[in-house]
C-alpha positions, -999 to +999 in steps of 0.1 A: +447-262-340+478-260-318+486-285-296+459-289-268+478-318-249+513-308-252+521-336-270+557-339-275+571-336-312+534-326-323+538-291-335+571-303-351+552-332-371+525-312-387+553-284-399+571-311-414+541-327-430+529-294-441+561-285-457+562-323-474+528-323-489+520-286-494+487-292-473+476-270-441+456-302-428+440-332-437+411-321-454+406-298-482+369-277-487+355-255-510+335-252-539+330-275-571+312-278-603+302-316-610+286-323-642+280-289-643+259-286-606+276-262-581+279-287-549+300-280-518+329-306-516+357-323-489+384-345-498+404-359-470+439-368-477+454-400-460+490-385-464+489-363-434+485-378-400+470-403-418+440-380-423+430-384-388+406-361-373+414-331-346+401-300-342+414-286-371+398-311-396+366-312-370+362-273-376+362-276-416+342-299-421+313-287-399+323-249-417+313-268-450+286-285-438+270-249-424+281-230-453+262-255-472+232-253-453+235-215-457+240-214-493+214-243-498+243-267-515+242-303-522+277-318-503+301-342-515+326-355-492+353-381-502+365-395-470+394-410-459+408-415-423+421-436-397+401-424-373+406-398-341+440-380-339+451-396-309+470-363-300+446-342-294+425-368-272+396-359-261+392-330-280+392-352-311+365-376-293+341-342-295+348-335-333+326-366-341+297-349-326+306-317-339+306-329-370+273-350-370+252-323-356+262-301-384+252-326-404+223-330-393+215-296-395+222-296-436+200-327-436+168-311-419+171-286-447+162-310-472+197-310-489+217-337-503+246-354-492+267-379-508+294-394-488+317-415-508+342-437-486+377-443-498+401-468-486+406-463-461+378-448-439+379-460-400+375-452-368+357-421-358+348-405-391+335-434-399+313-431-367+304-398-375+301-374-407+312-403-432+282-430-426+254-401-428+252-394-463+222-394-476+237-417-503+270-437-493+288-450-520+321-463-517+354-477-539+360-513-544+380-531-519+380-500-495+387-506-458+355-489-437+349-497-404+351-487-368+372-509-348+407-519-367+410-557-375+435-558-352+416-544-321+387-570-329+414-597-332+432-586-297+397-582-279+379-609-284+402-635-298+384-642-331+395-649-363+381-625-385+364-638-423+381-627-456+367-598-468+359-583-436+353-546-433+354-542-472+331-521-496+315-555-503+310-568-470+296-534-459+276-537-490+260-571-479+252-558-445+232-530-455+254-499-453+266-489-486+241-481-516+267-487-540+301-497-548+316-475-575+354-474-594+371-446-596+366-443-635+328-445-628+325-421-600+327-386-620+298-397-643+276-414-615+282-386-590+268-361-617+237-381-623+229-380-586+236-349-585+211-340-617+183-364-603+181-341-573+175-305-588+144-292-574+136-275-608+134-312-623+100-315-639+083-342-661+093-339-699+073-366-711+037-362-718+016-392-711+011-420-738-029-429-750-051-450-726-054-479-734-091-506-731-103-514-703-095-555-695-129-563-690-145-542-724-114-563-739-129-599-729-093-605-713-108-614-679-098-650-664-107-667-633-088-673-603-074-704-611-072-694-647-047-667-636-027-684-609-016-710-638-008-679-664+009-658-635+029-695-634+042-696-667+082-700-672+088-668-691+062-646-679+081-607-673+093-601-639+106-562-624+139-568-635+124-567-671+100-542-665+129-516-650+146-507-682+116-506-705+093-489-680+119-462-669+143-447-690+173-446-663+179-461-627+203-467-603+200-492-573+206-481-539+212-512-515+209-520-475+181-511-447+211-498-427+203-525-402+213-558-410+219-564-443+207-561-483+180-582-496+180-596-529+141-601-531+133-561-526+152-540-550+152-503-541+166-472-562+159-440-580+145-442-619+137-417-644+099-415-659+095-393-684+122-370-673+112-369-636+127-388-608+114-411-586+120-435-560+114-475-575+107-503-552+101-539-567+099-573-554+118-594-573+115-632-581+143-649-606+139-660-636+159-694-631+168-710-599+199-699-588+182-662-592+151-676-569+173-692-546+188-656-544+159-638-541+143-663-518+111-666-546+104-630-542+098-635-505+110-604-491+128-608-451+120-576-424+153-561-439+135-559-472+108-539-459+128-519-439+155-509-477+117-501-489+106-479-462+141-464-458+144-453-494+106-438-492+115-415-465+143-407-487+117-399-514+098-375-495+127-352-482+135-347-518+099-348-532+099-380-550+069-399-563+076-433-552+062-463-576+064-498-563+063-535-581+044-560-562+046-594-574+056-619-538+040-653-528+039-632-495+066-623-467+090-649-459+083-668-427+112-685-411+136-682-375+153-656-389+130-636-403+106-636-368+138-630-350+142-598-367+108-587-363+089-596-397+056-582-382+071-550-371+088-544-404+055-550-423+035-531-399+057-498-398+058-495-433+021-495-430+015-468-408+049-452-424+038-454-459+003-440-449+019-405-443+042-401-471+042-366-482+043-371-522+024-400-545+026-436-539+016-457-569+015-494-565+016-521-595+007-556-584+023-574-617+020-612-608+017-624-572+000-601-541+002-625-511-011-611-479+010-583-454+039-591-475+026-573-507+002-550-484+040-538-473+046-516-502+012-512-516-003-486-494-003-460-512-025-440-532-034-457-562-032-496-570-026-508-605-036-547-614-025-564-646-048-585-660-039-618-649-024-606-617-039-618-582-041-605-547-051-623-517-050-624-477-034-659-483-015-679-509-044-699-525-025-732-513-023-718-479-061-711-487-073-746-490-049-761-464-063-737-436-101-737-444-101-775-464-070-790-450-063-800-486-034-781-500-046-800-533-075-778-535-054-747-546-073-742-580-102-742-564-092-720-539-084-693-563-116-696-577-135-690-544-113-664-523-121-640-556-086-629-562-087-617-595-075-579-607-113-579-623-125-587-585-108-565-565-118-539-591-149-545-583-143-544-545-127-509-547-092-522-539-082-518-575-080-487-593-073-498-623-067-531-643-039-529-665-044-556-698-022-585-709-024-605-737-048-631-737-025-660-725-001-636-701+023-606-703+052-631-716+036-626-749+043-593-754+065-576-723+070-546-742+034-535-747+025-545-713+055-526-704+043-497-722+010-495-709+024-497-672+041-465-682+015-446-696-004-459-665+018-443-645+025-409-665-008-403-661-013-409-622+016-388-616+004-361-635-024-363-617-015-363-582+016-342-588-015-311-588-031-322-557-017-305-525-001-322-496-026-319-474-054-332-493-034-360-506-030-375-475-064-367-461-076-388-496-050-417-488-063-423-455-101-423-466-095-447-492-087-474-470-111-457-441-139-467-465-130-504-471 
């Protein structure tokens, strides 16, 4: 590294801190087993220099991030810095590109990289190697951010929230996927690590089909449905997750703006075999609705969605969605940060996936906003589920101006799973008991499982190519 500026008392402070911790620099590389899966690793040490970046630290880390790349390893960085070592100037400055084109280069191989940020983790690492993980996890309460509190404070003169620039703010603003103690981190870190073997296949052999809903005599009308899909207690994707999928971990933020509550994104197991979940959530009380905002998902909902699909297809994920939204939510805000452009990206976005997309409309499909993660290949109904270009309220107040003609708008606008089968939008329709799924979640559950063991079996065979080629005819033909 030497001492490119002649900085007085520099050569003499690394020697000292050298001899003091027993380290030649701030980072330390190599080669680790975790959970038993040979991954490349970096662990930056806040004891020397504050584990600031020069050369030196530049060079090793984009020597792991090649040798990676070379030897086709997952990478696991724990970082930990204050940012650019201020003695080496503008030599330091360059290590952050150095860094993230190396990166870059292990990422266009289609290899993992988990970056988990320890406290703290500032300043130009931050602005380079440390934020491009594929997943970014970080401790609770660590310190991550670019400019120091205390820069902010002096520049513009502005008192600065509590909690700012913590794991949890970050968190809430879209740029961590999870926030993880130390105790924790060994085990969750191995289970990434396991989910992303390319050798994982499916264990699980499909379940029996099941009737179909009409054969069954469960077929209701419009109305009929939008009452049942009404019902206090009737299942919603949080208690579909842990029967459907035998494992899952959520992975939080669009990497934009911030992490919506009404859209939750991660990686599940099903039947052995890992894919990518996306489900819009309502609550089951109010508090949770209020939270959710009723299931209505803002543009940084869709964009968590589409960002965790693209993840999907650089590992070679199936990606099963959960639709059940009143429809996108319209407000300031959400126009502001470009609703339509959200919805209409992950459109075109979505329409060129390179692995399966199976959709499950489980209650509500209103308009663009369920259309947003239902493009796909296949699209499952249950029973008493509905999908529409319009709430049927909005239905009756646009056509009737009578917002009191709702029932009867569900009845005319043919919303049912049983009509869309008809209309070739719906693969399949998926039955519930008689009176709703709230009777019996688990069998419902179960048959939305074998459902989707089957599909995936299914289009697991067919080619890339052709997949695509049949994705794009199946709405051609509409």
């Amino acid at each position: 590294g030497g001492n490119p500026l002649g900085f007085p008392g520099y050569e003499e402070k690394l020697a000292k801190l050298q001899r003091e911790t027993g380290l030649e620099e701030a980072v330390v590389c190599g080669t680790a087993r975790i959970g038993g899966h040979l991954c490349a690793v970096a662990a930056m040490d806040t004891r020397f220099l504050m584990a600031s970046m020069g050369r030196v630290v530049g060079e090793q880390i984009t020597t792991l991030f090649e040798t990676a790349t070379a030897r086709r390893l997952p990478v696991v960085l724990f970082a930990a810095s204050g940012g650019a070592r201020m003695q080496e100037g503008i030599l330091s400055l360059m290590q952050m590109a150095k860094t993230a084109a190396a990166v870059g280069r292990h990422t266009s191989a289609g290899l993992l990289y988990i970056s988990v940020m320890t406290d703290p983790t500032t300043g130009g690492v931050t602005a380079s190697f440390a934020s491009l993980g594929d997943l970014l996890l970080s401790e609770p309460g660590t310190l991550i951010g670019f400019a120091g509190r205390r820069v902010i404070e002096g520049t513009i003169s502005q008192d600065l929230p509590e909690g700012f620039q913590r794991a949890k703010f970050l968190q809430e603003h879209g740029f961590l996927d999870a926030i993880v103690p130390r105790a924790r981190l060994r085990d969750t870190l191995a289970k990434l690590l396991s989910w992303h073997r390319p050798e994982v296949k499916s264990t699980v052999l499909p379940a029996g089909r099941y009737p179909d809903a009409e054969q069954a005599g469960l077929v209701h009308t419009g109305s009929e449905c939008l009452r049942i899909i009404r019902e206090k207690g009737r299942p919603v994707f949080q208690d579909y997750l842990p029967m459907v999928f035998e494992d899952s971990m959520e992975l939080h933020g669009d990497r934009c703006f911030r992490d919506d509550e009404s859209v939750w994104g991660g990686i599940a197991l099903l039947g052995g075999r890992p894919v990518t979940v996306i489900g819009q959530q309502k609550g089951r009380t109010l508090e949770e609705n209020v939270r959710t905002q009723f299931g209505m998902p803002h543009p940084e909902g869709y964009r968590k969605a589409l960002r965790l699909m693209k993840q999907a297809e650089k590992f070679g994920r199936p990606v099963i969605c959960f639709v059940d939204t009143p429809g996108a939510f319209c407000g300031i805000e959400a126009e502001e940060r470009g609703q339509g452009e959200a919805i209409a990206k992950n459109l075109m976005e979505m329409m060129a996936l390179k692995v399966p997309v199976i959709s499950v409309v489980i209650g509500e499909g209103g308009s663009g906003g369920a259309l947003a993660i239902a493009a796909g290949d296949r699209l499952a109904m249950l029973s008493n589920a509905i999908y529409s270009v319009i709430s049927p309220r909005g239905f009756a107040s646009l056509l009737w101006k009578d917002p009191a003609r709702e029932a009867e708008a569900a009845d005319t606008a043919r919303i049912t799973a049983s009509d869309l089968h008809r209309f070739g939008v719906c693969d399949v329709v998926i039955p519930e008991p008689a009176e709703g799924a709230q009777q019996d979640p688990e069998q419902v559950a179960a048959r939305i499982r074998s459902y989707l063991l089957a599909e995936l079996d299914a289009l697991l065979t067919v080619d890339t190519d052709r997949l695509l080629q049949e994705r794009y005819a199946r709405f051609r033909r509409i």
